[in-house]
N, C-alpha and C positions, 0 to 999 in steps of 0.2 A: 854873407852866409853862403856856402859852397850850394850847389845843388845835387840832390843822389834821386837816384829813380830804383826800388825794387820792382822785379817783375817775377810773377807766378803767372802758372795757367789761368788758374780762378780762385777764383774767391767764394763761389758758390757753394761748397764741396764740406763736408765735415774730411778735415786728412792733415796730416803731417806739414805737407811744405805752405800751405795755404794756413795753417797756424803758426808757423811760421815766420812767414811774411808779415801777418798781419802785427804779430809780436814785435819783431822787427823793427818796423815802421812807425810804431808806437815811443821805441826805447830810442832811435833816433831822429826824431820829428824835434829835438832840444837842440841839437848841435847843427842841423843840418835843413833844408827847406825837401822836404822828402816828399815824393810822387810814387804813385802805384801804378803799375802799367800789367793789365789783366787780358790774356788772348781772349777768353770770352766770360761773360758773366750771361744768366738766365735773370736777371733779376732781383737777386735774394742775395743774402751776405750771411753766410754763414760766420764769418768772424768779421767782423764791421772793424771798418777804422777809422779813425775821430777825424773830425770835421775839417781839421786843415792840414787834413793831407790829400795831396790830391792826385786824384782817380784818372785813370786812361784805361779805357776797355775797349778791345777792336772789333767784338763781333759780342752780338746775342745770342749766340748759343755755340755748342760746340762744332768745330769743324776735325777733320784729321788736316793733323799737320802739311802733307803734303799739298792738300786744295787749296791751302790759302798762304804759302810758303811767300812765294815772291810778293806779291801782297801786305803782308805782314811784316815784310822787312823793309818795306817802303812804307808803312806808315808808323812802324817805331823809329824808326832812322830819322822820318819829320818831324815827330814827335823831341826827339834827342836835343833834334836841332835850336825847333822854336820856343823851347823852352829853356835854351843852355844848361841842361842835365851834364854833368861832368863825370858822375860815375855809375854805373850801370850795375846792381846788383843782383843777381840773376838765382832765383831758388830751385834747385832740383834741374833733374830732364827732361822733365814734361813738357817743358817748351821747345823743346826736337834741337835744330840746329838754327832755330830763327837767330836769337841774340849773336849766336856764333859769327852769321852772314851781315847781321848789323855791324857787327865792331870791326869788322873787314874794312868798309868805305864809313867811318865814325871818329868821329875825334874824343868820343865819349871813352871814359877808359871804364873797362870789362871785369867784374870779380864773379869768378863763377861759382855755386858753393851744391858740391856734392851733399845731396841727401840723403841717398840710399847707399849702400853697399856698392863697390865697384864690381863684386866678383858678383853681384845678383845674378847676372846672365848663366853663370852657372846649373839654374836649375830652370833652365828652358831650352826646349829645342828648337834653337833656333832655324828658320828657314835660310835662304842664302841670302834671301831679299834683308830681313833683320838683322845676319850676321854683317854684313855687305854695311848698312846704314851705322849699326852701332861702333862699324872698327872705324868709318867716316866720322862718326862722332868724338867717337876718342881721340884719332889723330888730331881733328881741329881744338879737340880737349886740350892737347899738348902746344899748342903753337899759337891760340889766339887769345887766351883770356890773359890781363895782366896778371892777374892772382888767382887762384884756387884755394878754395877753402876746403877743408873737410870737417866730420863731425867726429873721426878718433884717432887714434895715435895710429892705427894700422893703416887706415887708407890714405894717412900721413906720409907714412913710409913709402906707399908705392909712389904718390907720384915726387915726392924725397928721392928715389933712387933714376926718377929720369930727369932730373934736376930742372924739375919745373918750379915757377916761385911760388911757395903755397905754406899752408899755415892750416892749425886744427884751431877751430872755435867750438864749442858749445854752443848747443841751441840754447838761450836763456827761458828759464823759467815765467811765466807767467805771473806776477805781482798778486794780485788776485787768487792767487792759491795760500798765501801766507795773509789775506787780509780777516780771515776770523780764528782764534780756538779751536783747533782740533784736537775732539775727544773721541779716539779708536773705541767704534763698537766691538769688544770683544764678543760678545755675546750673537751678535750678529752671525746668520746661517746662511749665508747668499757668495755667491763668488762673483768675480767681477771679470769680466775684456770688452776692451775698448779696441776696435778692430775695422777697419776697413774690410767688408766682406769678399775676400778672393784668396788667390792662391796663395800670394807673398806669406800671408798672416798664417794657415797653415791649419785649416779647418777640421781637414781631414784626421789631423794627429788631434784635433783639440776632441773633436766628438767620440774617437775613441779612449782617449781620458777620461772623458766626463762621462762614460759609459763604467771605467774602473770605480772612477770615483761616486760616483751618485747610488750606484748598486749596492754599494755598501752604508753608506752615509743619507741616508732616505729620506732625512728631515733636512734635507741642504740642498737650495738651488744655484742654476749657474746662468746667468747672465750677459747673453752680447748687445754691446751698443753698437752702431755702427750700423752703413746702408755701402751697398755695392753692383755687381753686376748682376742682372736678375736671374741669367741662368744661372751663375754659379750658387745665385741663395738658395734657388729649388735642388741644386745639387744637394746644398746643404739641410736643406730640411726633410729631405728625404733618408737622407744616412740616418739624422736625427730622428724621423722614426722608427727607421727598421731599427733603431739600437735602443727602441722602446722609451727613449728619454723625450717625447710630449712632452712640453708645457713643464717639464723639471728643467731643461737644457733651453732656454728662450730666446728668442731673435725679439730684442727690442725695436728695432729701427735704430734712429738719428732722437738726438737730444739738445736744444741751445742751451742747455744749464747744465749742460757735465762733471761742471767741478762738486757741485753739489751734490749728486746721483753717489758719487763715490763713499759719501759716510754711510753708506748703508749699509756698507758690503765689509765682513771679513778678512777678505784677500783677494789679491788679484795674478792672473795668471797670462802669461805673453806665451806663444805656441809658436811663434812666426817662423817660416825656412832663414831671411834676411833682414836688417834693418840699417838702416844709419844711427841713428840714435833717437831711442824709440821715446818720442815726447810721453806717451802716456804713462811708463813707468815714473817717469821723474814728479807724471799726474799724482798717480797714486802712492805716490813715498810722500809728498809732499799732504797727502790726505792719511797718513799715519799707515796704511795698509802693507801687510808680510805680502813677498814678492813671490813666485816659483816662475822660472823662466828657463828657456831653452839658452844653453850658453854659446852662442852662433859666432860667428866669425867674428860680427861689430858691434855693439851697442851696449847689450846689457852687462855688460863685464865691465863699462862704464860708469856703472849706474849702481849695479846690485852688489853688496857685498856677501858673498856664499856664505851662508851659517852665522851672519851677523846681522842683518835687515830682509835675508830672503832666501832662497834656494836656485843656485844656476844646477843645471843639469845639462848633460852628455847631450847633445844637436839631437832630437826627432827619438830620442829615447821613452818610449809613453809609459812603458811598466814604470820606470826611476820618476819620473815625473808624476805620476798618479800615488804611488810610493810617498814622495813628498808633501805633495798635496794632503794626502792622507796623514802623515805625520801631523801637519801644522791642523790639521781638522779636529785630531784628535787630543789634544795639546793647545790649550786654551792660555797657559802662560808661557809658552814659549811664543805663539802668536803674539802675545803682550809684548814679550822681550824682542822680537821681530821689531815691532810699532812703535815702540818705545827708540830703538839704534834709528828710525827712517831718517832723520834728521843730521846722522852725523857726518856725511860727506855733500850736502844739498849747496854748501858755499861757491862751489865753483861752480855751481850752474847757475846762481842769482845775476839778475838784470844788473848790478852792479858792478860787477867783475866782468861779467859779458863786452856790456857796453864800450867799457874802456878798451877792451881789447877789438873791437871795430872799430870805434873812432881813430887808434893807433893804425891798422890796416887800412882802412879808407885817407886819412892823412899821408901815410905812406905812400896808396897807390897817386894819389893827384899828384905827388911830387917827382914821380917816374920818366 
């Protein structure tokens, strides 16, 4: 049986690439003798993975990348080694340039697999220090992974056009979302986001929504799950009260039963400036819920079908967006008819379809 090593930052974290991974690991732990390899964990497993897979973590707590660069690349490189890991499968960029510096002196072959958006950098100013590392990034992006993956057909195309070997996968769905009956609370007066608290997700456009929306709609609350940077929250709970939505507009925290949480809710709404492919819509389509979402560069234009299972709208547009909302609020069977379509494109994200098409990609790369 071949051996594969994913590696994420952590495992700690309610997010994206750390669900992930853990998904991942899960759906090829059948084909493959599969290891997790975490730059640090605190302890706590925010997505757990089953008992015989196995764990490699290099530190207790978080470092920046920089303090523990050469370090880390010496102790995943020994790692590689003593356990003859053959392919290296590598989530997002959180883990800086470490993997990059491993596959350099490695016989381990590299699949790199973009999570977010390429052109994210877009909406930061960057310093010369971050422009300076991320264009480092990129270049070794182009020249050291065997494969690249991405999560859509556009950031398919960019690295298609430097004719790097790379391929679009789907993040596979969750099993577990399709293991009970789902019956769409119509009746239901709650909105739902599931959200990483900071800038990416797009706070600022959401609370001036949910200031259109809730002002009018007074018996309906709105709901974020999610935990993040702690000034940015007080940033955010502060907008949230000067825009007088207390305790209407709510900051739950973190939750390890998410999938559940979602029957409660109405509809659910994505605000984000960027994404890769944003796992929680596909949460929430798969929990029957109508969509309104920002139609942004990547992600949900995968996922959401406009005027058939949800509503995309014009990038950081709040009036159209609040518009919509309002629509599907007011509109109790077209919500229905929303809930009812969720289901009709969810095929190509299943673990089944998935699967096959990494075992093909990982078979491929070993044979390079």
């Amino acid at each position: 049986m071949h051996k594969i090593a994913l590696m994420v930052s952590n495992l700690s974290t309610l997010g994206g690439t750390e669900r992930v991974t853990a998904n991942l690991s899960h759906m090829l732990k059948k084909s493959y003798e599969c290891h997790v390899i975490t730059l640090w964990n605190n302890g706590t497993m925010a997505y757990p993975v089953d008992k015989d897979i196995h764990l490699f973590n290099l530190y207790p707590q978080k470092y920046r990348i920089r303090h523990m660069l050469f370090d880390a690349v010496k102790l995943i490189r020994q790692y590689l080694k003593d356990e003859e890991i053959e392919a290296l499968i590598v989530v997002g960029r959180n883990n800086g340039i470490i993997p990059l510096l491993v596959r350099l002196a490695s016989s381990t072959k590299l699949i790199y697999c973009e999570h977010n958006s390429i052109l994210s950098y877009r909406f930061y100013n960057e310093s010369f220090q971050v422009k300076a590392h991320r264009h480092l990034l990129q270049f070794l992006m182009y020249h050291v992974p065997d494969y690249v993956v991405t999560l859509t057909e556009k950031d398919l195309a960019f690295y298609k056009n430097k004719s790097i070997k790379s391929c679009r996968i789907y993040n596979a769905m969750d099993k577990r979302l399709f293991a009970d009956v789902v019956s769409y609370q119509a009746d239901s007066k709650k909105i739902i986001t599931v959200a990483r608290i900071d800038f990416q997700k797009g706070f600022e456009y959401l609370v001036e929504i949910a200031k259109k929306v809730l002002s009018v709609h007074t018996d309906w609350i709105w709901d974020v799950w999610g935990t993040g940077d702690k000034s940015y929250i007080d940033d955010v709970v502060k907008d949230i009260e000067n825009a007088g939505l207390a305790g209407r507009l709510r900051l739950r925290g973190s939750n390890l039963d998410m999938y559940n949480l979602y029957n409660d809710y109405g509809l659910y709404v994505l605000t984000s400036r960027y994404e890769g492919l944003p796992m929680v819509l596909l949460e929430a389509k798969a929990k029957k819920l109508p969509i309104v979402s920002f139609d942004i560069y990547s992600g949900p234009s995968d996922i959401v079908r406009d005027g058939v299972d949800g509503f995309l709208v014009n990038p950081f547009d709040v009036n159209k967006m609040a518009k919509k909302i309002n629509m599907l609020i007011e509109n109790k069977s077209l919500r229905q008819r929303f809930s009812d379509a969720a289901y009709g494109n969810l095929d190509k994200f299943k673990e089944e379809s998935i699967v096959l098409q990494w075992e093909a990609l990982i078979n491929d790369t070993l044979n390079l």
